[in-house]
PDB file of N, CA, C and O in Angstrom:
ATOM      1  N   UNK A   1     168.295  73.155  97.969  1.00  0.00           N
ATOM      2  CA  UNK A   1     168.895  74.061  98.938  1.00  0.00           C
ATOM      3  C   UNK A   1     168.284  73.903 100.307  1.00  0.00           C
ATOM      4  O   UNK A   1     167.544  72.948 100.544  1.00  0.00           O
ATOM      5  N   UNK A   2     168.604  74.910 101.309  1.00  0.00           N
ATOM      6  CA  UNK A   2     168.287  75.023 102.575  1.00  0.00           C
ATOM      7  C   UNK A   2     167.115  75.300 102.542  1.00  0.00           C
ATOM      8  O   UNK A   2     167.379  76.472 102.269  1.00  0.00           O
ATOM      9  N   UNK A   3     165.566  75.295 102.583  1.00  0.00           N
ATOM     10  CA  UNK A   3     164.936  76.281 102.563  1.00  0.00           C
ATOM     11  C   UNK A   3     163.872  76.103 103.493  1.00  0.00           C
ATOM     12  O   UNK A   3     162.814  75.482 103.393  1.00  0.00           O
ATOM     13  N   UNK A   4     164.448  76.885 104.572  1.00  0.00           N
ATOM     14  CA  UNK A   4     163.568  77.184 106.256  1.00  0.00           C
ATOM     15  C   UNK A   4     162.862  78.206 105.980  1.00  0.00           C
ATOM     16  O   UNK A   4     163.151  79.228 105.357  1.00  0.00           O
ATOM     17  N   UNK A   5     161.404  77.699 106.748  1.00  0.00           N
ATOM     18  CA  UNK A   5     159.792  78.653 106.517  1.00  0.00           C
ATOM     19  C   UNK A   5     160.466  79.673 107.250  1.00  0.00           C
ATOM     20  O   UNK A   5     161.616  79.482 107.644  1.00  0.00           O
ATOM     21  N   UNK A   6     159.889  80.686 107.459  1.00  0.00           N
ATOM     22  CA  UNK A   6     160.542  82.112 108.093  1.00  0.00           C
ATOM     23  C   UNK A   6     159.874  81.750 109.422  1.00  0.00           C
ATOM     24  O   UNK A   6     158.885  81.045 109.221  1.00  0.00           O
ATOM     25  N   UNK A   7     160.113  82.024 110.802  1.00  0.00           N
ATOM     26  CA  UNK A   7     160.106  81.660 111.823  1.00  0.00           C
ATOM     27  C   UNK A   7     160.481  80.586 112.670  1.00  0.00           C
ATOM     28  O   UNK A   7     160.157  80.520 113.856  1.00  0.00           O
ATOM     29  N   UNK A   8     161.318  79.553 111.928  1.00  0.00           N
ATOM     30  CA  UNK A   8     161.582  78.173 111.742  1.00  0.00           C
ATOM     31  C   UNK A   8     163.172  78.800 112.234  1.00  0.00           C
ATOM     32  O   UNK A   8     164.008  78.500 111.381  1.00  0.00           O
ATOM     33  N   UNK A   9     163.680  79.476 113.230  1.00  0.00           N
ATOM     34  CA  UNK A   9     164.935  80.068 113.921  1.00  0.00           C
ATOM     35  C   UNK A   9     164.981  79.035 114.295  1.00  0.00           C
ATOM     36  O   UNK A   9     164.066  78.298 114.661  1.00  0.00           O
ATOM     37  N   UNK A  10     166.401  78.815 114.228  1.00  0.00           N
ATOM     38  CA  UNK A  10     166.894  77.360 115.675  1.00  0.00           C
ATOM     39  C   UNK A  10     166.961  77.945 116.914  1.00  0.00           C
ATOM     40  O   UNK A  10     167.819  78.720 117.338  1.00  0.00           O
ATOM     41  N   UNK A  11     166.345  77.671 117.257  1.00  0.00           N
ATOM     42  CA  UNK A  11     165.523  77.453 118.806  1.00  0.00           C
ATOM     43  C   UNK A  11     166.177  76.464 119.650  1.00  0.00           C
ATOM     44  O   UNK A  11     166.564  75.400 119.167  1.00  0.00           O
ATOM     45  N   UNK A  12     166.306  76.714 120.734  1.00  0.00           N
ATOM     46  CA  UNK A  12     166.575  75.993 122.128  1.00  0.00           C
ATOM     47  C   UNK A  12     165.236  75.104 122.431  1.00  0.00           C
ATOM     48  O   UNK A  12     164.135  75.559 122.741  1.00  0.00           O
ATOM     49  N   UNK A  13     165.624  73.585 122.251  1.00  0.00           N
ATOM     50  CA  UNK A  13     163.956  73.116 122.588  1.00  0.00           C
ATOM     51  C   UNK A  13     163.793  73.037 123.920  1.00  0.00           C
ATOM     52  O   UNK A  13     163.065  72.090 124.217  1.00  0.00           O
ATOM     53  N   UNK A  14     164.114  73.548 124.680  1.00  0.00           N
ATOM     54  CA  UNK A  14     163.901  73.933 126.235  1.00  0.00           C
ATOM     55  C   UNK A  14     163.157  75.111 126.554  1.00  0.00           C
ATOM     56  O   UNK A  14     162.289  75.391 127.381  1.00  0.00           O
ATOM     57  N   UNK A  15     163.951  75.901 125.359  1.00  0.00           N
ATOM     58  CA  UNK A  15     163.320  77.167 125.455  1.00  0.00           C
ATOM     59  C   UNK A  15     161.720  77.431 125.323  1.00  0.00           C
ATOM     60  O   UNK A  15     161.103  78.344 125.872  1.00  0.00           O
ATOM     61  N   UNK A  16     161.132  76.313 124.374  1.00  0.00           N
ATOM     62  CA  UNK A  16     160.111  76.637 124.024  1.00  0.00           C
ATOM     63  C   UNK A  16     159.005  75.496 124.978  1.00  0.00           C
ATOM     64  O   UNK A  16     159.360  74.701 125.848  1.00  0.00           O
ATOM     65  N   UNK A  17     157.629  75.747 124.472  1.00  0.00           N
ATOM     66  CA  UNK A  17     157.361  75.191 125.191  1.00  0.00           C
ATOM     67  C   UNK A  17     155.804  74.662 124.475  1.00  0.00           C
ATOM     68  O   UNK A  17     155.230  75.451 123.724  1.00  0.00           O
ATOM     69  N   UNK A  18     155.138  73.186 124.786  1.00  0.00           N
ATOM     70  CA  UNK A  18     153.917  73.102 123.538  1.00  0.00           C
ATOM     71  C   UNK A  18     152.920  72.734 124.355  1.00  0.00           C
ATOM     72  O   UNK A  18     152.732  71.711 125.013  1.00  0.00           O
ATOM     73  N   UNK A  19     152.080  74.097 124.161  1.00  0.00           N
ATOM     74  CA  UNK A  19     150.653  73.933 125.366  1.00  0.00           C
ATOM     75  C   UNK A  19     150.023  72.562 125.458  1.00  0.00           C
ATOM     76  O   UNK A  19     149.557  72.222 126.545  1.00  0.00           O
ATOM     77  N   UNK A  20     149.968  71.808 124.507  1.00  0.00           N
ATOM     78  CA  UNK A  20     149.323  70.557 124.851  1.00  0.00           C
ATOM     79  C   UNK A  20     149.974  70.141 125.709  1.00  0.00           C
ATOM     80  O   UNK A  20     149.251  69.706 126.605  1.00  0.00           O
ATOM     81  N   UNK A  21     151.392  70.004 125.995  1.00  0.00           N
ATOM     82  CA  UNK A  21     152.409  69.458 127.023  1.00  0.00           C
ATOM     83  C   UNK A  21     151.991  69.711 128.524  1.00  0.00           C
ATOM     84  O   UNK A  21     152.081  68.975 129.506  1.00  0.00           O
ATOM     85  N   UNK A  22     151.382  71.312 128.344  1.00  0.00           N
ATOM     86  CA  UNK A  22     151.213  71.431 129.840  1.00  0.00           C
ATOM     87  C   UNK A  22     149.735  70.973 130.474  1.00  0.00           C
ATOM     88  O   UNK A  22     149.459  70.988 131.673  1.00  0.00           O
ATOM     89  N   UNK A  23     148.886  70.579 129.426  1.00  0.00           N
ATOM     90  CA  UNK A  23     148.049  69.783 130.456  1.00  0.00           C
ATOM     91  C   UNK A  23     148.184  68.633 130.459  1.00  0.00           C
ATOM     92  O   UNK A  23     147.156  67.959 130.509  1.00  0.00           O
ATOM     93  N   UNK A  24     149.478  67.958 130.407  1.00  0.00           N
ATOM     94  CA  UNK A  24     150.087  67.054 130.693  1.00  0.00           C
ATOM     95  C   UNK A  24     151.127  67.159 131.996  1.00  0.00           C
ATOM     96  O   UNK A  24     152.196  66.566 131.858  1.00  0.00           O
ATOM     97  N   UNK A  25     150.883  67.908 133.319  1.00  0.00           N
ATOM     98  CA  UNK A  25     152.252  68.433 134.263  1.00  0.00           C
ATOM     99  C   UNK A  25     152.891  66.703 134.437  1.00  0.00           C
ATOM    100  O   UNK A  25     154.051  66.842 134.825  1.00  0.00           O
ATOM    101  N   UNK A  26     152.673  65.650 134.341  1.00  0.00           N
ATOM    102  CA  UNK A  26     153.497  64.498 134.392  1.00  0.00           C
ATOM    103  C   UNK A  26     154.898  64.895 133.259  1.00  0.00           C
ATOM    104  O   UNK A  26     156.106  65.075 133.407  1.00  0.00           O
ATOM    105  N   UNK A  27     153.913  64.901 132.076  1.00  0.00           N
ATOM    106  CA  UNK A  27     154.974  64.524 130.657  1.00  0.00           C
ATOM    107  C   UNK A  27     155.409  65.978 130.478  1.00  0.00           C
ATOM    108  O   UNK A  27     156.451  66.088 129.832  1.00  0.00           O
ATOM    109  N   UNK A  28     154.869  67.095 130.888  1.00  0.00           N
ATOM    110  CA  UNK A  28     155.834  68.509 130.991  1.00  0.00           C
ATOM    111  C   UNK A  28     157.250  68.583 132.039  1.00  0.00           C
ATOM    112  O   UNK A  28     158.393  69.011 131.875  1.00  0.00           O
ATOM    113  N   UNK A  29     156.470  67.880 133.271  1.00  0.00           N
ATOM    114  CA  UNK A  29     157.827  67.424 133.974  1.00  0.00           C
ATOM    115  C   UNK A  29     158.851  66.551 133.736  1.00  0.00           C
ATOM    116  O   UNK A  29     159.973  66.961 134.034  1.00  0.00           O
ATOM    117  N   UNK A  30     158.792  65.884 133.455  1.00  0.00           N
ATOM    118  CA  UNK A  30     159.092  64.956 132.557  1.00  0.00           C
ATOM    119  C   UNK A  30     160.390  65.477 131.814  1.00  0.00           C
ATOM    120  O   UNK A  30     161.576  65.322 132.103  1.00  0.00           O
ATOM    121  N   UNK A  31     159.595  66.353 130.439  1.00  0.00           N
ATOM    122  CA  UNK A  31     160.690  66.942 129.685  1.00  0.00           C
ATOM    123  C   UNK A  31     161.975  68.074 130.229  1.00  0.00           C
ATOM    124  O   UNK A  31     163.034  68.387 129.684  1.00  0.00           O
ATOM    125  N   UNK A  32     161.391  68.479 131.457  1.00  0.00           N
ATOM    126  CA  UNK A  32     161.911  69.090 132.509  1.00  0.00           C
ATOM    127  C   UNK A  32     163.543  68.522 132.949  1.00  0.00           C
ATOM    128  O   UNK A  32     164.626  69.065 133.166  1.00  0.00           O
ATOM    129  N   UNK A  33     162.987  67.058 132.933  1.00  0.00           N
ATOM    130  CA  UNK A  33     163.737  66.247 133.660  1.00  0.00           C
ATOM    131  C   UNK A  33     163.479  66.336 134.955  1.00  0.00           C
ATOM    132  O   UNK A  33     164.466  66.010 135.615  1.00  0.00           O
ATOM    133  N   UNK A  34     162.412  66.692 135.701  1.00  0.00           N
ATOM    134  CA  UNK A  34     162.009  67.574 136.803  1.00  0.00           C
ATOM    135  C   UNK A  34     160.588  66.803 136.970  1.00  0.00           C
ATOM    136  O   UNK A  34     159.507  67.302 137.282  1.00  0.00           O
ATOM    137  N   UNK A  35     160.984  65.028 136.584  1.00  0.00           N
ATOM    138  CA  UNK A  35     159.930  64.552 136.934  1.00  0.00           C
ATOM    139  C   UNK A  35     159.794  63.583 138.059  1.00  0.00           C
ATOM    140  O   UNK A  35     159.115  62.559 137.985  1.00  0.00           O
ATOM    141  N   UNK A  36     160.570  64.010 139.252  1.00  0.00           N
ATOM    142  CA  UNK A  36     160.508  63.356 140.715  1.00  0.00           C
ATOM    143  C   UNK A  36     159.631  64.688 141.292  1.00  0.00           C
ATOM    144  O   UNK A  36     159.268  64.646 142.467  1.00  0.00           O
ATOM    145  N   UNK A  37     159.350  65.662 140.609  1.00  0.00           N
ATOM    146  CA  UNK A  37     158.365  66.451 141.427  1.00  0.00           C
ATOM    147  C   UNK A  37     157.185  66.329 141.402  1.00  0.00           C
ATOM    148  O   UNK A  37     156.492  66.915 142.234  1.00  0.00           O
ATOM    149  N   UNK A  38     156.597  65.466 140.353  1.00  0.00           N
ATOM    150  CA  UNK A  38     155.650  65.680 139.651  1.00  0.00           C
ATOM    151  C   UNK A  38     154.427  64.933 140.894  1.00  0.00           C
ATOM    152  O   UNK A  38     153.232  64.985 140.603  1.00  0.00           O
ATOM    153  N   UNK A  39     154.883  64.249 142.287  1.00  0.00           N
ATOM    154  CA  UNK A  39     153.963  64.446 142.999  1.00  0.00           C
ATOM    155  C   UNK A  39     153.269  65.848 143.880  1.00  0.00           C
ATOM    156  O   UNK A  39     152.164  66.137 144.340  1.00  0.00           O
ATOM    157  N   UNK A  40     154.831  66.586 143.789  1.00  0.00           N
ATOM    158  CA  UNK A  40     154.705  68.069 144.638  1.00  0.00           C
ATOM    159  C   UNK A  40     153.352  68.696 144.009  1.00  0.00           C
ATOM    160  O   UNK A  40     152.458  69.110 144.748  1.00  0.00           O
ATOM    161  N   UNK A  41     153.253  68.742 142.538  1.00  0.00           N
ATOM    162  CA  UNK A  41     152.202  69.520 141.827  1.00  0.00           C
ATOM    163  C   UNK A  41     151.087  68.494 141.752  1.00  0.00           C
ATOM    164  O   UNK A  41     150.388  68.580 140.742  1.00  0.00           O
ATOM    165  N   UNK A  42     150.710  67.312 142.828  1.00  0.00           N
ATOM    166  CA  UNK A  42     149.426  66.839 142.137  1.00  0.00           C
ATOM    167  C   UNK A  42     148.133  67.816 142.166  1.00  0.00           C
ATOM    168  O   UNK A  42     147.996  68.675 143.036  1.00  0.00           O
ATOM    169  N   UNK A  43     147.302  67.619 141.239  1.00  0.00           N
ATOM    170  CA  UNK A  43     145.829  68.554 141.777  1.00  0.00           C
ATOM    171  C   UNK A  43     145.854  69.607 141.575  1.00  0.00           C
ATOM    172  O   UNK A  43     144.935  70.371 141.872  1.00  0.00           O
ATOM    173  N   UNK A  44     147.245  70.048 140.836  1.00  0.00           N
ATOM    174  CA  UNK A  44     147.281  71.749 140.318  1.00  0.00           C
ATOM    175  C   UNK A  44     147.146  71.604 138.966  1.00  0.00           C
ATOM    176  O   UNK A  44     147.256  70.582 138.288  1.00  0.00           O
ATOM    177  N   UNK A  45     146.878  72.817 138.614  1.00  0.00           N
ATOM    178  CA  UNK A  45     147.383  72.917 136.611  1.00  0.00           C
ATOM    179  C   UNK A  45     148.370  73.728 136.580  1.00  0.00           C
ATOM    180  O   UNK A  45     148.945  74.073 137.613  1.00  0.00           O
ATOM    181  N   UNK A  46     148.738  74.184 135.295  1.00  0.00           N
ATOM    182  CA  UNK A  46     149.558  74.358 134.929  1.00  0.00           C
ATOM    183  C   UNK A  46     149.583  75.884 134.998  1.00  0.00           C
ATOM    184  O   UNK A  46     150.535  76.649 135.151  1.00  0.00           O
ATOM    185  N   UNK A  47     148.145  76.143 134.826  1.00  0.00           N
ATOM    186  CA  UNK A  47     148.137  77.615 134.855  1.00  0.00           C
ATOM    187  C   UNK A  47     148.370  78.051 136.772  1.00  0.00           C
ATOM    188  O   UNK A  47     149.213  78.947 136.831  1.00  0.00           O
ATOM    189  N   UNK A  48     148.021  77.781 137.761  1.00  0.00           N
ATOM    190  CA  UNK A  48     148.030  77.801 138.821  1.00  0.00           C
ATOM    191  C   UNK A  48     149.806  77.853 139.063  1.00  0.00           C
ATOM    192  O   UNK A  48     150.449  78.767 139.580  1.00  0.00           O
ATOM    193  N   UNK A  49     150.352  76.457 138.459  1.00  0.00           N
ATOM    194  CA  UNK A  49     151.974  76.795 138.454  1.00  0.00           C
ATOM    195  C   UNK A  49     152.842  77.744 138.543  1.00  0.00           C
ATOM    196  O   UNK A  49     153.636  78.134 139.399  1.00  0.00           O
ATOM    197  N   UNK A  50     152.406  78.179 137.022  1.00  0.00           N
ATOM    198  CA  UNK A  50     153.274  78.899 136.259  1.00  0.00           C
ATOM    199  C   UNK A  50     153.449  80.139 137.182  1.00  0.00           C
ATOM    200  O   UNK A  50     154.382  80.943 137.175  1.00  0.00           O
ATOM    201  N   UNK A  51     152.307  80.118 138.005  1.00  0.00           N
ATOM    202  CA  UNK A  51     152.280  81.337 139.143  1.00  0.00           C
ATOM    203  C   UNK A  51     152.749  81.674 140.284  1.00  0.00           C
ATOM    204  O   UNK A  51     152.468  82.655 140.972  1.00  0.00           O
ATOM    205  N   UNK A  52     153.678  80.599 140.523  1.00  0.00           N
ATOM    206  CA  UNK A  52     154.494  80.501 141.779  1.00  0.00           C
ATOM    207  C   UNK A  52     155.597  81.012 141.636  1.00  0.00           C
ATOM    208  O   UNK A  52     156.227  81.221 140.599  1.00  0.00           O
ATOM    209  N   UNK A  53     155.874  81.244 142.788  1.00  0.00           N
ATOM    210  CA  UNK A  53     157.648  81.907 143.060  1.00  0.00           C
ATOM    211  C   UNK A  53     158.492  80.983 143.464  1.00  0.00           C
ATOM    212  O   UNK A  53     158.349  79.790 143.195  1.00  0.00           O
ATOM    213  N   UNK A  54     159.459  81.467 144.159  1.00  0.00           N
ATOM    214  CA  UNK A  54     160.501  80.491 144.629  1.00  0.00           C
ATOM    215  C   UNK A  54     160.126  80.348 145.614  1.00  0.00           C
ATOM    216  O   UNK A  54     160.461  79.197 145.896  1.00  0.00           O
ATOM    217  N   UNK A  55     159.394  80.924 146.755  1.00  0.00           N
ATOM    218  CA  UNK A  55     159.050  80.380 148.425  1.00  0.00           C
ATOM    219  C   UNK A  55     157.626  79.569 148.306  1.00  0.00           C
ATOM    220  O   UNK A  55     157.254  78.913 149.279  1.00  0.00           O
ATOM    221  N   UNK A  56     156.896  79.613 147.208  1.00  0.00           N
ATOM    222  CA  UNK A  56     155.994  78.887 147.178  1.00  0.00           C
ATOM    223  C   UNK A  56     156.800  77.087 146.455  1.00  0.00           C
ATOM    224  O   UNK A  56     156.686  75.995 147.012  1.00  0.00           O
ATOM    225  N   UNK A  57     157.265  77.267 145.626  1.00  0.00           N
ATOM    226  CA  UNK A  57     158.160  75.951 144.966  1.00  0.00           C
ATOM    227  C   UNK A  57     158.814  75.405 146.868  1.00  0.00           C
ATOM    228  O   UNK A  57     158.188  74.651 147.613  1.00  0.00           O
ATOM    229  N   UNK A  58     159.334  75.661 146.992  1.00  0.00           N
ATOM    230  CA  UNK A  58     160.031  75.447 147.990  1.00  0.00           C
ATOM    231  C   UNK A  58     159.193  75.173 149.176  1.00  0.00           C
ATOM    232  O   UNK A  58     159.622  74.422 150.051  1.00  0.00           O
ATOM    233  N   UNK A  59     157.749  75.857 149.293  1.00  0.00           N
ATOM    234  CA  UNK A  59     157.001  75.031 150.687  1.00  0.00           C
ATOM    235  C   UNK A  59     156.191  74.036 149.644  1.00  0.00           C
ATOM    236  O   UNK A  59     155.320  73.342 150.169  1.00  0.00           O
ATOM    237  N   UNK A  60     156.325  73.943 148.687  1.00  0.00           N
ATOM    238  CA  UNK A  60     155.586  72.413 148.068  1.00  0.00           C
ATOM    239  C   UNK A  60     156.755  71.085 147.877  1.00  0.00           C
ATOM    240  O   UNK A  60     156.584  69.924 147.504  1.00  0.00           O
ATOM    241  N   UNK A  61     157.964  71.813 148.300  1.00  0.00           N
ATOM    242  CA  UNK A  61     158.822  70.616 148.860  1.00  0.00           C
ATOM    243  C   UNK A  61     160.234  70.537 147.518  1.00  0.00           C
ATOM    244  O   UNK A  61     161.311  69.941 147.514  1.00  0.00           O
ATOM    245  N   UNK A  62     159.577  71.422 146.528  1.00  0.00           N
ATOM    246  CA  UNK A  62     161.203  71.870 145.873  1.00  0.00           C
ATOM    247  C   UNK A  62     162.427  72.508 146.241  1.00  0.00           C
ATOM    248  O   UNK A  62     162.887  73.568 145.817  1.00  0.00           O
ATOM    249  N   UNK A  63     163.054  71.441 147.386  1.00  0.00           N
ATOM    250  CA  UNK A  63     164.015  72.163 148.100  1.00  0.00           C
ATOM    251  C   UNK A  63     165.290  72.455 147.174  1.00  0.00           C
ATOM    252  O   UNK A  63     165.895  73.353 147.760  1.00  0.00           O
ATOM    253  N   UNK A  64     166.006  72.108 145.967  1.00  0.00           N
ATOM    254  CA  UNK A  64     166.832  71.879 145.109  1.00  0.00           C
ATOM    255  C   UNK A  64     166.796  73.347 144.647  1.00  0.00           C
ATOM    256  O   UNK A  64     165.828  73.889 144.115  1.00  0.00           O
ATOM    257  N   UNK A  65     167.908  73.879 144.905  1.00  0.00           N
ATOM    258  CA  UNK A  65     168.046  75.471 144.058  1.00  0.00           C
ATOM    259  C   UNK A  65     167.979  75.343 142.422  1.00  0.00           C
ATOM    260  O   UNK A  65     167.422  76.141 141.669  1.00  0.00           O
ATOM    261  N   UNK A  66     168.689  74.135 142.050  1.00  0.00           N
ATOM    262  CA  UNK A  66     168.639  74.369 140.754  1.00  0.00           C
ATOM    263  C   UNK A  66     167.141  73.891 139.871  1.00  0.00           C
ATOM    264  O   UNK A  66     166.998  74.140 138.674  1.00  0.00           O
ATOM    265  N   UNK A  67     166.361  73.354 140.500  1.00  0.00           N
ATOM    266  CA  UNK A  67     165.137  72.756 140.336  1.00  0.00           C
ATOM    267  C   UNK A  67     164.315  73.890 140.109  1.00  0.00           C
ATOM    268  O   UNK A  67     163.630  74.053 139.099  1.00  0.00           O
ATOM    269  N   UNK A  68     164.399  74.698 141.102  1.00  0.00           N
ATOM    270  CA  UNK A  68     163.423  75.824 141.321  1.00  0.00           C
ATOM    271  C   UNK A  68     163.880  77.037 140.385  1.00  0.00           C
ATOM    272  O   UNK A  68     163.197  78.011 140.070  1.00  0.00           O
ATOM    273  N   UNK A  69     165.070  76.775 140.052  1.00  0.00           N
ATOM    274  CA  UNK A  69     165.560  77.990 139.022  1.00  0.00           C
ATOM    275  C   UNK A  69     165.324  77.800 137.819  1.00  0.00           C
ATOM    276  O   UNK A  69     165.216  78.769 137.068  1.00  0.00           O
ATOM    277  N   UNK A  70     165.200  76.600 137.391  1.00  0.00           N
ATOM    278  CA  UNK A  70     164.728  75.927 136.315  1.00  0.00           C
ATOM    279  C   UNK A  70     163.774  75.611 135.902  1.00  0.00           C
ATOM    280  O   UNK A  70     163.629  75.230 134.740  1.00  0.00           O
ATOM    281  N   UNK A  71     162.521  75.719 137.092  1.00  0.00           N
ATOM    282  CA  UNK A  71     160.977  76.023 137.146  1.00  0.00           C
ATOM    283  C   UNK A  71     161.052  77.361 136.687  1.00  0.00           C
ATOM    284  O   UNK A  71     160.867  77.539 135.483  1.00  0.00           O
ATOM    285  N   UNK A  72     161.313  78.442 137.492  1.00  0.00           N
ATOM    286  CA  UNK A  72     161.522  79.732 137.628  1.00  0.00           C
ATOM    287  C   UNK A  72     161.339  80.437 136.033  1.00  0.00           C
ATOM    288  O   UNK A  72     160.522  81.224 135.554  1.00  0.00           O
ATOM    289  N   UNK A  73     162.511  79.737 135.512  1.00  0.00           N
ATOM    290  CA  UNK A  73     162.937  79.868 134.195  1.00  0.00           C
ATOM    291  C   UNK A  73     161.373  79.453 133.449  1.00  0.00           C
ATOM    292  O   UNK A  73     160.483  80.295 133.328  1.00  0.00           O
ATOM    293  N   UNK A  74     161.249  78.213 133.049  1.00  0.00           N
ATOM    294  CA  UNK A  74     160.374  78.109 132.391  1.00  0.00           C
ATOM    295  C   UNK A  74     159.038  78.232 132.557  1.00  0.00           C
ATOM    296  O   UNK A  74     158.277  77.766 131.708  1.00  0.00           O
ATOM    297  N   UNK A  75     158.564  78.884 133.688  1.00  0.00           N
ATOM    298  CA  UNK A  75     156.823  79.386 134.314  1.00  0.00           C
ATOM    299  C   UNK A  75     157.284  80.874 133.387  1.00  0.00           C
ATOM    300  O   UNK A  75     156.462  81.246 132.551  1.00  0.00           O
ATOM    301  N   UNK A  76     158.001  81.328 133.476  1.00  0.00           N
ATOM    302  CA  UNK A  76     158.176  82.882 132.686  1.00  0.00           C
ATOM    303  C   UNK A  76     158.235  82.649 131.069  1.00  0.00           C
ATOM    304  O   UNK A  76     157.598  83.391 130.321  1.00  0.00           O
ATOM    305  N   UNK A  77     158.893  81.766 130.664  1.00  0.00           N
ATOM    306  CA  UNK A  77     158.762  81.454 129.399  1.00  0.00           C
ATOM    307  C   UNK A  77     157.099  80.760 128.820  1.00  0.00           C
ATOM    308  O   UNK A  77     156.704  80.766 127.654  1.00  0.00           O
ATOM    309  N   UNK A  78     156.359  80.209 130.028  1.00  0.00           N
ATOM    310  CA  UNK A  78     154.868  79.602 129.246  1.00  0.00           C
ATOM    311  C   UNK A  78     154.214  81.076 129.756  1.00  0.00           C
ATOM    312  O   UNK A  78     153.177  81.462 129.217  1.00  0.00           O
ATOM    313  N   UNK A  79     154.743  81.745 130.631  1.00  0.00           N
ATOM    314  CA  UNK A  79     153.657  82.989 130.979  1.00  0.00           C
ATOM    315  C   UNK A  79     153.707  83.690 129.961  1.00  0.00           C
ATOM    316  O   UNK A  79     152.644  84.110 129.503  1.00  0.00           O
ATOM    317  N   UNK A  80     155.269  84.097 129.155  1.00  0.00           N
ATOM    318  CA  UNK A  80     155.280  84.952 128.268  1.00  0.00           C
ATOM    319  C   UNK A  80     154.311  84.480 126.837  1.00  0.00           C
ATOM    320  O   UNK A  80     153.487  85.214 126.292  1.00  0.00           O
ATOM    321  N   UNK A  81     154.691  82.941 126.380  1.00  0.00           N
ATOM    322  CA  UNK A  81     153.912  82.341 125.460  1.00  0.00           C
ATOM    323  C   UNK A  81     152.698  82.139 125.348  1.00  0.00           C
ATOM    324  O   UNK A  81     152.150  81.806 124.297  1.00  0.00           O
ATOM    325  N   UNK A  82     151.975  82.372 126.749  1.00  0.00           N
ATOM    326  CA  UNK A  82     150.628  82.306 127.059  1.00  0.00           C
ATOM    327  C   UNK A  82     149.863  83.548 127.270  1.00  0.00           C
ATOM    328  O   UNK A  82     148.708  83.482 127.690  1.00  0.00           O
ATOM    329  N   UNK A  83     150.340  84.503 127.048  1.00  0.00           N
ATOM    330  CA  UNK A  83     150.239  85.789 127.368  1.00  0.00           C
ATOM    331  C   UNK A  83     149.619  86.045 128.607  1.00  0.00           C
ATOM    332  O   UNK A  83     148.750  86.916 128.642  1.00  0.00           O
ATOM    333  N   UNK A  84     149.988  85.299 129.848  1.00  0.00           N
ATOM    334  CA  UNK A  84     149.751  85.444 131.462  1.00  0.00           C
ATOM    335  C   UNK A  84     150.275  86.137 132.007  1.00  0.00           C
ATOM    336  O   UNK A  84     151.480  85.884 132.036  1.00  0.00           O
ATOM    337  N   UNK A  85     149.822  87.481 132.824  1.00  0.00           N
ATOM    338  CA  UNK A  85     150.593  88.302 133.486  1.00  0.00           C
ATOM    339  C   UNK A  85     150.977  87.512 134.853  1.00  0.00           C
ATOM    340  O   UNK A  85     150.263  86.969 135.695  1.00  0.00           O
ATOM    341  N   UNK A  86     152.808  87.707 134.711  1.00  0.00           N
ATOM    342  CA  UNK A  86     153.196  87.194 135.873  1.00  0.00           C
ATOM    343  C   UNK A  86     153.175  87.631 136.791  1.00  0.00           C
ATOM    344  O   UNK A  86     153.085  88.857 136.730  1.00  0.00           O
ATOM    345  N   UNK A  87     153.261  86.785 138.797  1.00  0.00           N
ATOM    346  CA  UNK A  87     152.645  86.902 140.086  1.00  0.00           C
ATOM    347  C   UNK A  87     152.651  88.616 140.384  1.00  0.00           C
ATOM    348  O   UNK A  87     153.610  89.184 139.861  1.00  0.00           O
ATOM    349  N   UNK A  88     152.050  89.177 140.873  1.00  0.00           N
ATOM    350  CA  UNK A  88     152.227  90.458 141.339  1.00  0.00           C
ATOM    351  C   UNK A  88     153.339  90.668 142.305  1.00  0.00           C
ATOM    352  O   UNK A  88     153.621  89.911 143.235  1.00  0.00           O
ATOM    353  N   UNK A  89     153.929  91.753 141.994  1.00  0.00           N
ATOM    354  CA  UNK A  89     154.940  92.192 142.484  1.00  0.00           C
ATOM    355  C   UNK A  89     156.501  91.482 142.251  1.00  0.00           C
ATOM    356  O   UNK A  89     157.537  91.820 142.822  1.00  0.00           O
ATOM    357  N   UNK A  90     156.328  90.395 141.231  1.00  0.00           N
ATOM    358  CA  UNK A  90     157.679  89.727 140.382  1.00  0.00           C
ATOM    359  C   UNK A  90     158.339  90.823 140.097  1.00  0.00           C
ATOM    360  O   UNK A  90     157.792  91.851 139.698  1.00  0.00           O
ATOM    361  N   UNK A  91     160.212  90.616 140.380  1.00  0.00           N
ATOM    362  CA  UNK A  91     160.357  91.437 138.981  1.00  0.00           C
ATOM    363  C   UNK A  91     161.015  91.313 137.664  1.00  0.00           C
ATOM    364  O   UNK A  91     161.970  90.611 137.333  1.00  0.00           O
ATOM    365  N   UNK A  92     160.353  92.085 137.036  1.00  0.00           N
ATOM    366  CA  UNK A  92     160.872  91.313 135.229  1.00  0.00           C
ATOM    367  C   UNK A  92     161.701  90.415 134.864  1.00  0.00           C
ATOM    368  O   UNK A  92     161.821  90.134 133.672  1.00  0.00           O
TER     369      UNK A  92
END
């Protein structure tokens, strides 16, 4: 038969995200497809990232709306998985 471990939901693999990946920001961008940025972030981590907004993406030279929405998206999804409280004054 079928028989999936319990937490084993089909999942969006976008959705998720695998911490070893992110101290990798090349091969995290990468999976992004969001890896022509991957000079914008040299010299940062990942945790420093995940902490940006959209006017910070955008003075590091992510001018692409959909780039930055798609960062956007997934800095909230490793904040939530990482249990990092996101930038002050975000909202939810």
């Amino acid at each position: 038969g079928n028989t999936k471990s319990p937490g084993q939901r089909e999942k969006k693999v976008d959705e998720d995200v695998d911490p070893k990946l992110l101290e990798d920001i090349p091969g995290w961008l990468r999976s992004l497809r969001l890896h022509k940025y991957t000079p914008n972030f040299e010299g940062m981590n990942w945790r420093d990232m995940v902490l940006m907004d959209e006017a910070q993406l955008e003075a590091k030279g992510v001018a692409a709306l959909g780039a930055r929405r798609k960062m956007l998206k997934t800095f909230e999804v490793v904040r939530k998985k990482m249990g990092i409280e996101g930038p002050a004054g975000a909202s939810p």
